[in-house]
Structures are given as C-alpha cells and as structure tokens.
N, C-alpha and C positions, 0 to 999 in steps of 0.2 A: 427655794423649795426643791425639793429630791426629787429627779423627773422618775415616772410610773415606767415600769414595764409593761409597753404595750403594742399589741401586733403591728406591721405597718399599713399604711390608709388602704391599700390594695385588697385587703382582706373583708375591709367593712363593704365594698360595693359584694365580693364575694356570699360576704352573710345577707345580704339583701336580696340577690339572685338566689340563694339557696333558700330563703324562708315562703318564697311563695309559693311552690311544689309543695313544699313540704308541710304549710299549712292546709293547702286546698286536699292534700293525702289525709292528712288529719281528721279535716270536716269530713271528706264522703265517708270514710272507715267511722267513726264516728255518728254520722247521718243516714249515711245509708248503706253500712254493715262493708263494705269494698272492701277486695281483699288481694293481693298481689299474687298469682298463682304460683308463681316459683319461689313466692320467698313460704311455704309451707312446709312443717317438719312431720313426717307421721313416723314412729319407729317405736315397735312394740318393746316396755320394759318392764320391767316389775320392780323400778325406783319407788323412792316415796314420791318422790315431784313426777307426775305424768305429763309428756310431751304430746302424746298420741293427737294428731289433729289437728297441730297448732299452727296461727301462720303467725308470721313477725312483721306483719304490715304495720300493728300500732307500734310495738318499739322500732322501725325505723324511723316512722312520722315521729316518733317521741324524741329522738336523738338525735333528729335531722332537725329539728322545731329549737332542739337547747344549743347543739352544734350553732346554728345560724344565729341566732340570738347573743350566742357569747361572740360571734364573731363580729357581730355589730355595737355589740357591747364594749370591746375592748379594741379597738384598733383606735391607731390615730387619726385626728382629723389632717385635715390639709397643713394647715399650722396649729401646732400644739404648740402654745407658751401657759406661760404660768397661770393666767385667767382661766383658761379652757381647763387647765390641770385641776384649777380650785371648782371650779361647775362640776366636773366630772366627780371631785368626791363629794359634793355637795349633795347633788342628784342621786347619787348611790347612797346616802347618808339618806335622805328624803324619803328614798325608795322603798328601804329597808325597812323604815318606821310606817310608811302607809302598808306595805304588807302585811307588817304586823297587825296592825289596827283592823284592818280584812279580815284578816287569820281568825282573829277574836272575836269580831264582831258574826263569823260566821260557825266557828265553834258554839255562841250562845243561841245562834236562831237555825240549824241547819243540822238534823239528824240524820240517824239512818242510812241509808246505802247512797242516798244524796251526798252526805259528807267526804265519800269517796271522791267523789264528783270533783267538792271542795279543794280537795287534798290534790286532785291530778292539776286542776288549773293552777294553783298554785305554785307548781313547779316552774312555771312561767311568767309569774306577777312580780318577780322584783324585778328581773331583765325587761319586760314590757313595760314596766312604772317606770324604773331606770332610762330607758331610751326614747319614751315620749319626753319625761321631763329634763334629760339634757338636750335632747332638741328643741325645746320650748325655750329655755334660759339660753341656746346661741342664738335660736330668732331672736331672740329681745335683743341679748347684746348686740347682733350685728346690725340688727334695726335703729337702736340706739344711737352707734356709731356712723352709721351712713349718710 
C-alpha cells in the first residue's frame, strides 16, 4: 500500500495542546459573548463590507478549533504500518458518510437562523467523527492484540 503524507507524531500532541484554548475560546465567545480586546478592528469606510466594530475573537477560536484538529487529524502515530494506514482511511471513509447522514438528517428537521448553527458545527463534524472513531478502532486493535 502507498504510505499517506502525513505530519510527523510531534505535531498531534501539538494539535491537542492547541485544541483546548482554543475550544474553551470558543465556548465563552459563544456563551458568554467574550471578546479579546486587541484583537478588535474599528475603521471608518464606505466599502460594501463594514468592518466598523469588529473583533476577530470567533475567527481565531474558528481557525485555531480547525488548525488543531487537522493537526491531530493528520500526523503519524507512534508506528504507522500498514493496519494503522487502512483504519485511518477507513475512519475517514466512516466519517465522511456519518456527516453526511447529520447534514441531512438536520437540513429536514432544523430551520431558520438555527440552521446556521447547523452549518458552523459542521465545519467541525468530519475531523471530530474522524478522531473519535480512529481512536476507538486502535483501542480495539491494540486491546485485541495485548
């Protein structure tokens, strides 16, 4: 089998230190409106797109949340051989068809300014489906094996 291009293992402990700022940023901006004082843009224009007022606290938590995630996504394990290679596109195979199934299932029941909602977590649901369930498939293996 053709081995994958993929970061080296140093980088997944990387995206796991980075996702937990980055989500608890997330929730409070999210929860309870939090907002990073310097990261705010005010500058009067007469564009069509208005910046006036703006801060960039959700797309940091946004990009820091996908950042982390691809980083934990895509790095090698300790040993990668071939078994690990075949889970890993299995899970991402897996991943991508339960998203969908979400996707659908919440296009027919979820209107409205809610569907936004829908559509931001989203961005998150194959990487999060993806790395429960290839960490679920090496517990088993390695459990199997031991």
């Amino acid at each position: 089998m053709k081995k994958l291009p993929l970061l080296p293992h140093i980088y997944q402990r990387v995206g796991f230190l980075l996702f937990i700022p980055f989500l608890l940023l997330g929730i409070a901006y999210a929860s309870w409106g939090y907002e990073i004082p310097w990261l705010s843009y005010s500058k009067p224009s007469q564009q069509i797109i208005d910046f006036n007022n703006h801060n960039f606290t959700d797309e940091l938590a946004l990009a820091g949340l996908i950042v982390s995630l691809l980083l934990i996504s895509f790095s090698k394990e300790k040993i990668e051989d071939e078994a690990i290679q075949f889970f890993r596109l299995a899970s991402l195979q897996w991943a991508v068809l339960v998203n969908y199934l979400i996707l659908i299932l919440c296009v027919m029941l979820v209107y409205g300014s809610g569907f936004l909602s829908v559509i931001l977590y989203n961005m998150f649901t194959v990487l999060v489906i993806f790395i429960v369930r290839f960490r679920f498939v090496l517990f088993q293996h390695n459990k199997s094996n031991a």
